[in-house]
Structures are given as C-alpha cells and as structure tokens.
DRENVEX-889361 format. One record per residue (C-alpha): residue in three letters; x, y, z. Coordinates in steps of 0.1 Angstrom, whole numbers, plus 5000, padded with zeros to 4 digits. Example, Ala and Ser with C-alpha at 12.3 -4.5 7.8 and 13.67 -1.06 7.14 Angstrom:
REM DRENVEX-889361
ALA512349555078;SER513749895071;
This chain:
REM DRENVEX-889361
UNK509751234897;UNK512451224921;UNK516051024913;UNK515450754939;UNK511550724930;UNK512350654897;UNK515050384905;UNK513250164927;UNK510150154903;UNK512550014877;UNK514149794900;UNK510849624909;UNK509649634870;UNK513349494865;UNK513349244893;UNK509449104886;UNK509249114846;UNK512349154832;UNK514749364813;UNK512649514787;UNK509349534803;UNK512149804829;UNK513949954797;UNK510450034782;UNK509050194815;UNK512150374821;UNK511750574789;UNK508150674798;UNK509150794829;UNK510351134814;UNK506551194799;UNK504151024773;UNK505450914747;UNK504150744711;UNK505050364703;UNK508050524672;UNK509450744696;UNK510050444726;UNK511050224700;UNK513750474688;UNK514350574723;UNK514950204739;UNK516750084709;UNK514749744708;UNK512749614687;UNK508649714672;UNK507049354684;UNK509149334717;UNK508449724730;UNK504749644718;UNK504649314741;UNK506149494767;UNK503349784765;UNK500749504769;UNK502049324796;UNK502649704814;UNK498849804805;UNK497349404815;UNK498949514852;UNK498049874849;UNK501550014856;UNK500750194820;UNK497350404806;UNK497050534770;UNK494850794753;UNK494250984721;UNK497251124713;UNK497051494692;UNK497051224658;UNK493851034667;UNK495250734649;UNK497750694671;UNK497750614709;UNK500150814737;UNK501450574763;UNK501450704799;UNK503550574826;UNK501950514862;UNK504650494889;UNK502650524919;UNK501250144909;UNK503850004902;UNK504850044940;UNK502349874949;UNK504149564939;UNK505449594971;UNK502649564991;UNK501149254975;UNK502149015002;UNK499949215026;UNK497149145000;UNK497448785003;UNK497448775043;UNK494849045046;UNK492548815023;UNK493748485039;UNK492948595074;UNK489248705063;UNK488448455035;UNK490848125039;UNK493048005015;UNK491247924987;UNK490548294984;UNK493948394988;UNK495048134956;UNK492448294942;UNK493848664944;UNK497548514937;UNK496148424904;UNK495148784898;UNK497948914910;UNK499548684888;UNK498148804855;UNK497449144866;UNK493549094852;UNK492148804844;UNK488648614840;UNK486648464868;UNK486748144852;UNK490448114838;UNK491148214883;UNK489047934890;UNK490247644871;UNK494147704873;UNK493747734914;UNK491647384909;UNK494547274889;UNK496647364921;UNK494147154944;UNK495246884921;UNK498346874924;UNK498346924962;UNK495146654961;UNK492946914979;UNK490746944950;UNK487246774956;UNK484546734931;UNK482447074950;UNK485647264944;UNK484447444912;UNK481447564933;UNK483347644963;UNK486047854944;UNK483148044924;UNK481348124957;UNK484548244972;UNK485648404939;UNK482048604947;UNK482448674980;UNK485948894974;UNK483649104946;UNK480749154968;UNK483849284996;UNK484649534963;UNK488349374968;UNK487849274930;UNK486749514904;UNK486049484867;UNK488249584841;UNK487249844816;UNK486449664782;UNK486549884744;UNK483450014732;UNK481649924699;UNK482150264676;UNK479650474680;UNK478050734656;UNK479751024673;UNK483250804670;UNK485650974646;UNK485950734614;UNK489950794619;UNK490250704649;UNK491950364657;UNK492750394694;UNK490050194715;UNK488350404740;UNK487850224773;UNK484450224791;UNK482650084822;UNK479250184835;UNK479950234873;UNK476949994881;UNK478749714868;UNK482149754885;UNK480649514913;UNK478849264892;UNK479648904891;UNK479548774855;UNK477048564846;UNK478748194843;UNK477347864830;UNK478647624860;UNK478347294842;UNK480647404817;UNK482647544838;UNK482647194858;UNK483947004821;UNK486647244817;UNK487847144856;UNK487746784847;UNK489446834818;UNK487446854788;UNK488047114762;UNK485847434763;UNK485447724750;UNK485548064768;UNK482448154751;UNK480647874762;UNK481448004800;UNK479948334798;UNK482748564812;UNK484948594779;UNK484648964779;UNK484649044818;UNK487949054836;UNK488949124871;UNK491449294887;UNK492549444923;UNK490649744943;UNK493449874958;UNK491350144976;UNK489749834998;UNK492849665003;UNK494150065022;UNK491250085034;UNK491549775053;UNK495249855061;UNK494550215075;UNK491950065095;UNK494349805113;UNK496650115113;UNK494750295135;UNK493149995154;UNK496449875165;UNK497650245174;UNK494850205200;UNK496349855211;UNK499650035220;UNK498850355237;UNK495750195259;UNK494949835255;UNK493349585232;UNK489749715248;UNK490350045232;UNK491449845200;UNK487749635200;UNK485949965204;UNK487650145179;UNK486849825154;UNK483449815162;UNK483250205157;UNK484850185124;UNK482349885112;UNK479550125119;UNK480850465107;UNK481450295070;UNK477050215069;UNK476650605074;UNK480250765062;UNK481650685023;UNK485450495032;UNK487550805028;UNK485951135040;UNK488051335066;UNK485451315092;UNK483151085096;UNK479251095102;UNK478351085138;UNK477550755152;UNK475050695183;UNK476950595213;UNK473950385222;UNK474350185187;UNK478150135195;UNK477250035228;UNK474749715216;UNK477549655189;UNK480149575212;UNK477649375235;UNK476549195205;UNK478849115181;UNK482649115206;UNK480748955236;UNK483749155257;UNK482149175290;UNK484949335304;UNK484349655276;UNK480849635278;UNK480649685313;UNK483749985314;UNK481950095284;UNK481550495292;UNK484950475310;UNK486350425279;UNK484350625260;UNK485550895280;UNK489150815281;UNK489250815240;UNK487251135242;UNK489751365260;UNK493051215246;UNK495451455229;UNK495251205196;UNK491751355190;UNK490651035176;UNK487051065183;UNK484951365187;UNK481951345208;UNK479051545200;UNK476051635217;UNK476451695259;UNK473651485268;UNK474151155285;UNK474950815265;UNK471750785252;UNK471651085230;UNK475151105227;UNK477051085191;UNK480850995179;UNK482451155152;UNK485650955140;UNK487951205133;UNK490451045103;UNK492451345087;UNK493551415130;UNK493951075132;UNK496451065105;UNK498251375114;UNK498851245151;UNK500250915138;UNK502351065108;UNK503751295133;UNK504751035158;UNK506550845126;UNK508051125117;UNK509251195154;UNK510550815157;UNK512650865123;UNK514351175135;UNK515350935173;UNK516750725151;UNK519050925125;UNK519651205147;UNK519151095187;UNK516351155214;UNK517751535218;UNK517451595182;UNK513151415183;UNK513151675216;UNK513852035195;UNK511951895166;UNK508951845190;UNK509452175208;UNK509252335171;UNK506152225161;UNK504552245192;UNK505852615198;UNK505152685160;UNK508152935151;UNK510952935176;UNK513653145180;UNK517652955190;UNK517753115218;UNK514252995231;UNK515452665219;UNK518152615239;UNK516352735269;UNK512952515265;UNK514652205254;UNK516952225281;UNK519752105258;UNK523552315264;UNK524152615237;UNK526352465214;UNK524752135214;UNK521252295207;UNK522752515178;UNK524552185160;UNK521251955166;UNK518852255154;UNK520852365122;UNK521451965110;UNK518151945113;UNK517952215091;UNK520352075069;UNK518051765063;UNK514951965060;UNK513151895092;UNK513052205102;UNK512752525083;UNK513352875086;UNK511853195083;UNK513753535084;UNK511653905096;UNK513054215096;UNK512654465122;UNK510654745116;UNK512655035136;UNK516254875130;UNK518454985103;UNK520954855088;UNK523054705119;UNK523854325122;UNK520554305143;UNK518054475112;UNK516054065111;UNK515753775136;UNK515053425123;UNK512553195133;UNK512452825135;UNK508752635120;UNK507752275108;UNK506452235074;UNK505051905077;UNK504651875040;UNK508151945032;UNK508951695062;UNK506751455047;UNK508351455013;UNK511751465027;UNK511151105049;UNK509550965017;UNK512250994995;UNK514050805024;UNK511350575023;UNK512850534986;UNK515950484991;UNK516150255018;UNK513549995001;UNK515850074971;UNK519049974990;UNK517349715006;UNK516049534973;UNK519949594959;UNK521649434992;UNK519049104987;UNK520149084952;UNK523749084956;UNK523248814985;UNK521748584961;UNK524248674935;UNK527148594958;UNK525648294972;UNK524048124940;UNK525947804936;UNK525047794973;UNK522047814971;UNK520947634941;UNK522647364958;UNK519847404987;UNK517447384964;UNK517847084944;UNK518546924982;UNK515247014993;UNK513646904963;UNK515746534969;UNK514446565005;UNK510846614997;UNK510846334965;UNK512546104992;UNK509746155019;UNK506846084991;UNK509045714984;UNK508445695023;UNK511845745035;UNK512445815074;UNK513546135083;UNK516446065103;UNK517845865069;UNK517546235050;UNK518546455075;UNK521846215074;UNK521646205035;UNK521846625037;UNK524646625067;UNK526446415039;UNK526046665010;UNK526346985032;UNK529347035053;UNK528947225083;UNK530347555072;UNK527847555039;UNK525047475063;UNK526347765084;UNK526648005055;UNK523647905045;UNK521748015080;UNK523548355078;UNK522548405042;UNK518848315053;UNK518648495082;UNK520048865060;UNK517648825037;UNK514848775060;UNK516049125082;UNK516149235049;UNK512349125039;UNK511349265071;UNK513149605067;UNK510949645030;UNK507849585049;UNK508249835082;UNK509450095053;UNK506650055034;UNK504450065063;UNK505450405070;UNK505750505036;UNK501650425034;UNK501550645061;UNK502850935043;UNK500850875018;UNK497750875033;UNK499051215050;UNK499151395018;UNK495751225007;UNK494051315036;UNK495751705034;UNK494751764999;UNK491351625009;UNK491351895037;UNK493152165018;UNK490352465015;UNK489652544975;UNK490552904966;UNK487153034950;UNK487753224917;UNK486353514941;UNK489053494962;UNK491653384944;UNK491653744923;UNK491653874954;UNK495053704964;UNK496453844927;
C-alpha cells in the first residue's frame, strides 16, 4: 500500500475508534499476521489487541482464516473498507431521500455498530422517538416495515454466522469457519412482533424469545455505488444537455437493471418503445415525451458514447444499449482533465488533451498543434512528465547510427498510471484535510466547548418557555463579539473543509470505478496464448 493510503486509513480508524483500535490496524497493514505476533508487535496488551480485533472484524475493516496452524486464526487487514467511513454521510442522505427518516435512524444504527440485529435497530431508534416524543404506539410496526423495505432494496445484507462442525471439520481445528447460503443474504428474519412490542415498552426480553438472535445485518455497499454511479452519470446528463436528458437517462437506467445484472460493462439492449411508455408513464414530462426521438437522437450521436443504438429500423424496433465502461472512461477523463486546469493551468489541460487524443506525440508536434510558444510548450509538457501525466516512449531509428539523432521520443497517456497518480492525491488531500480540521478543533477547544454548553443553556431555557429575544441577550452577555466572530470563522473553515472531503471523495469513487470497470474489460490471456507471448 502506498505511504499516504496507509495514513489516512489510520487517521480515520484513529479519529472514529480510538488509539488502539489504529495501533492494532496499523500493524496489519504490512501483511497478516497471528494474535502473538500483534501483540508483541503493538506492545499492548492480550485482552485489549483481542477487543480491538473484534470491534475491527464487527465493522469488517478486518477478515481472518486458517492460518498454516489450524488452531490458530491469521488476521487480515481490509483498507479499502475502512475508507468507506468516509462516504457514510452519503449513505444516510441517499436512504433519507428514498425512505424518510425513520429509515435513515435505522441505517445510523447499523452504521453505528457495524452489524447488528433487526430487533436491537428497532428498539434503540424507538428509544430515540422517545426521547424526541415522535414515537407512537404503531412505531414498532412501522420501523419493522421500513427496517424490510431497505432489505428487499438489498441496501442491507446478512452477516455470515459460524457453522456447526461438521464430519469433514478437522477435530483440531478451533478457528470458526464463516458461512451463508446466498439465498438467504436477502431474507428478513423471522420476528415475533408482540414480543418485540414488550421490549419497546419496556419490559425485559429475551433475544431468543424475538427470533433474530442469530441473524445480523450489515451494509451492501455495492447498492449504496450503485446508486451513487447512477446519480453520477444522471447528473453528467443534467450538465452537458438539460434535466430532460437527465429523466431519460433515469428512466433508461430503471429499465436496463430488469434485463442487465448492476455492474456489467454494457448493458442488455432496451426497446426504445418500452423507454418511450416509461417516460410517458411514470415522469408524466410532456415536454420529453413529445421531443422524445429528438433526444433520443441527440444522446445517440454525442462524443460521450453513452448510449448505443442498435438496430436501424424506426422507434418501434429500435434497441439502446447503455454503454457504462465508455461512460466511465469519458467522465474519469474529464476529472482527470479538470485536476490538471487546476494544478497546472488551462494550457497545461490543452497538451494533456492533444496527447491522448493524438495518442503518441512528438514536442515538436506539440508545440505546433497546441498552439502554445516553444519554450512554454517544452516546460508545460516535461512538468507534466515530472508528475506522471504524461509518459514517454523512446524508438530508435532503424538506418541511424550512432549520432545524436539514432531515437526520437514520443509523448502517450497511460490512463492507468494517470489514474493511480490522481488517487494518491485523492489521499493526501482528504489526509490533509482531516489533519487541518483537527488542529482547528484543537486550537479552538476552550472555544468551543464554551459554544456547546451555551447551546445546551439555550435549548434547556427554550423547553422552561423562555422568549428568544431574553436568550439571544443571555448569549450576547456570555460571548463577546470577537469570540462570536472567531467562532464564525472557525465554523465556516471547517465547513470548506467538510465540503473539500466530500468533492475529493467524489472523484476518488470515480477512479475507482475506472479501474473496476477496466479490469472488468481487460481481455483474459488464454493459457493458449499466453505461451505464445513467452
């Protein structure tokens, strides 16, 4: 793993968990490792590295297996979830906009826990009804039906639970093996409601006694990208035509996923005709429906290569392909192109462009083609070189000798080395960013902690039935003007700060889905063929 990969996942295990649970997963990041060997690694303690490599598995930032000793497990650090963490606020509005809020308490519980039971969810977000006296006496139902709803949308999945030794189980073997049928991940546990009802009001159960002991939950992260790569590409429609293109691309989508599994390169063709009755149907857009094949046609014969029409009929026998490796590429590209603007200038996004539009370049047709002077071409080309945006490729002439002029050098792009070069940026920056909004805090703590208990003053005040004029003169009183203007600027950092994380990440789940969607694409060397390359 890279330097500044490694440092932001134990920031964010630091930051959200603690000290050792980040001491303990900074050990396994150089390999697997046995619970003696992290123990003598970390310098803490048996029972403390052992309750941090619970919490770390409950949240699935760590796996184990069979190590070589079958007694013994081999605990395996999982880096790429543990970035997640950043992306969990998404969750929540993603799953408030479709469900409401109960769901969303619903999946802050499970976030909360990292995996939990349906019924232990339900009754601690009735226990936060309570206390905001929302909860009514249908709230056990209604948080069940909800809870149900975000499994039948596969945003919840179950966890795997150890299976009972079986006769082809080695005798030594003490390591649980982890199992779940793939018909069950989607399941709802059975649950007896009326108990579950006594345990809301207050009376003492047992888990047992609900039915879901043994069957926890946690999040499908594949639905939750699937949902976000969907918005990504709806709302690249929105900005290069309108939000017509944006409601046709939805609609598209909503049908391509009854034919086409979520994450295929291409998709199964969809009739044009079906789309058609979709959009009259379910958007009621009269303006779409009636520039339908406008549209249609516009989308068709845009350089993106979003959609691919097939058949050269007329509407009614005509199919759409939705094309989401191209997709992808186009809108990685463009991300990449923005980056370089902004480090390098527009002159620098021009030869970068020109390069992987041309393919291999040489300086000379640089400079001319980009219409940039010779010296300024030559600096822009080779700090772009320097950062690994571009690349370079040297070939020898075949009838020179040994003269200065034997070779000539071309310019290329190799996207995937681009691609890795902005996502270690990616790192740093929500690194940096994360570090900056720490030391804010830690410089303005007395600050405010003062804010705090004032807002909780001001909010016990309004419950007694205070007016609002008397506390907003009680806090003039215990703020002065220049704390109240500190405070602002403190408030307003940390919120350019919060935003900064999220545009980051947004690009970085770009680049991820790149090199997804290019390994999916990748053609596999046959064993024929490969001896054939040796």
């Amino acid at each position: 793993m890279a330097l500044s990969y490694c440092k932001l996942c134990s920031l964010l295990l630091t930051e959200h968990f603690g000290e050792v649970i980040g001491k303990v997963a900074e050990d396994l990041q150089w390999g697997p490792k046995l619970l003696p060997n992290i123990v003598s690694s970390t310098g803490l303690s048996t029972a403390k590295v052992k309750k941090a490599l619970a919490i770390l598995i409950q949240y699935g930032f760590v796996r184990y297996e069979k190590s070589k000793c079958p007694w013994r497990a081999e605990y395996i650090y999982l880096p790429e979830k543990v970035l997640l963490l950043l992306r969990y606020q998404r969750y929540l509005e993603l799953i408030d906009t479709k469900y409401g809020e109960e769901s969303r308490l619903l999946l802050e519980e499970i976030m909360k826990y990292g995996s939990i039971t349906e019924s232990s969810a339900i009754l601690k977000v009735v226990e936060v009804l309570k206390k905001d006296e929302k909860s009514t006496s249908d709230s056990v139902i209604a948080l069940r039906n909800k809870f149900h709803a975000l499994i039948t949308g596969r945003y919840l999945i179950r966890c795997a639970n150890p299976c009972k030794t079986e006769a082809d189980e080695p005798n030594l073997s003490s390591v649980p093996r982890l199992t779940l049928i793939e018909a069950e991940l989607h399941r709802p546990a059975v649950i007896d409601v009326n108990v579950l009802c006594k345990a809301a009001e207050g009376q003492t159960c047992k888990p047992e006694d609900i039915g879901d002991a043994n069957v926890r939950w946690r999040l499908n992260y594949d639905r939750f990208h699937q949902d976000m790569r969907d918005e990504m590409m709806i709302d690249a429609m929105r900005r290069r035509f309108d939000d017509n293109a944006a409601e046709l691309m939805k609609q598209l989508l909503q049908l391509m996923y009854l034919r086409t599994e979520a994450w295929c390169s291409d998709s199964n063709p969809v009739p044009v005709l079906e789309l058609k009755d979709a959009i009259s149907k379910k958007s009621a857009n009269a303006y779409l429906s009636q520039y339908f094949e406008q549209y249609l046609k516009i989308l068709e014969e845009d350089s993106c290569r979003f959609l691919t029409k097939v058949g050269t009929g007329d509407v009614s026998s005509a199919q759409l392909c939705v094309n989401m490796a191209k997709a992808i590429l186009q809108l990685t590209s463009t991300a990449i192109e923005n980056v370089i603007e902004q480090r390098f200038g527009m002159k620098a996004a021009r030869i970068f462009r020109l390069v992987k539009t041309k393919k291999f370049v040489e300086q000379e047709q640089i400079q001319q083609l980009a219409m940039i002077s010779d010296k300024e071409a030559k600096q822009i080309t080779y700090k772009l070189l320097q950062e690994n945006f571009l690349q370079m490729q040297e070939l020898r002439k075949p009838a020179a000798g040994s003269g200065p002029n034997k070779s000539f050098f071309l310019f290329h792009v190799d996207l995937n080395l681009v691609v890795h070069t902005v996502t270690e940026m990616c790192h740093k920056a929500i690194y940096n960013a994360l570090i900056r909004s720490r030391s804010e805090l830690t410089n303005h703590m007395r600050l405010m902690e003062k804010h705090e208990r004032l807002e909780a003053a001001s909010q016990l005040l309004r419950e007694q039935g205070t007016e609002q004029e008397q506390i907003d003169a009680l806090v003039d009183e215990w703020l002065s003007l220049p704390e109240r203007n500190l405070l602002e600027s403190v408030k307003k950092s940390l919120e350019k700060l919060k935003t900064a994380e999220i545009q980051i990440d947004n690009t970085l789940f770009l680049l991820q889905l790149f090199t997804y969607y290019q390994h999916l694409t990748m053609p596999k060397i046959t064993s024929k063929k490969k001896s054939q390359i040796e």
